[in-house]
C-alpha positions in Angstrom: 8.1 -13.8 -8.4 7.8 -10.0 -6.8 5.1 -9.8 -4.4 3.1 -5.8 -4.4 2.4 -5.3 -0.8 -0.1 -2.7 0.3 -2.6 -1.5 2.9 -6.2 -2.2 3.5 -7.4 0.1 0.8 -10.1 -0.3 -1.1 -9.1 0.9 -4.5 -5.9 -2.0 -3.7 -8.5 -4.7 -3.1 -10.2 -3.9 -6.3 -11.1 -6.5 -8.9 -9.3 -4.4 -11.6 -6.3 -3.6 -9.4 -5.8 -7.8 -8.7 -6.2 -8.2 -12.1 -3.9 -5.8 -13.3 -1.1 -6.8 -10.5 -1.7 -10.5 -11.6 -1.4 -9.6 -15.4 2.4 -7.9 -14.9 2.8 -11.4 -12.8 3.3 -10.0 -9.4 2.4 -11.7 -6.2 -0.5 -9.6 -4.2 -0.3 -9.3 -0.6 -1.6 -7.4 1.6 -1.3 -6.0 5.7 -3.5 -6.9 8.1 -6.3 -4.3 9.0 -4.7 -1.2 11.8 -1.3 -2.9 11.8 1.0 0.3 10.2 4.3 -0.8 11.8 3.9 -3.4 8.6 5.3 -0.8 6.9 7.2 1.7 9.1 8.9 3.4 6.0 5.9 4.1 3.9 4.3 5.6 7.1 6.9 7.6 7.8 7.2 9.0 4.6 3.3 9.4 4.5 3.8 11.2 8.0 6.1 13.7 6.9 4.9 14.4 3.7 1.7 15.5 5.4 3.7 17.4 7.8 5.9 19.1 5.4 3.3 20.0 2.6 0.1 19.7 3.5 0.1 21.5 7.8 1.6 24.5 6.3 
């Protein structure tokens, strides 16, 4: 089984999003609240995307 790990948002908490992630048979997991070095790549990217694009 393939677990979908994501932050503490809302719209990934959602009753419809569980459902949906449970439906394609995927595991749902999620960090803990104000813990990003979880997931020190997305961050990054997240981070430099921001950087890049949207601080012009």
């Amino acid at each position: 089984m393939y677990i979908w790990h994501s932050d503490q948002g809302k719209q990934y908490g959602a009753k419809e999003t569980i459902a949906l992630v449970l439906e394609k048979g995927l595991l749902p997991s999620m960090s803990r609240a104000g813990t990003p070095t979880n997931n020190p790549f997305a961050e990054r990217f997240v981070g430099q995307f921001k950087h890049a694009v949207v601080r012009r």
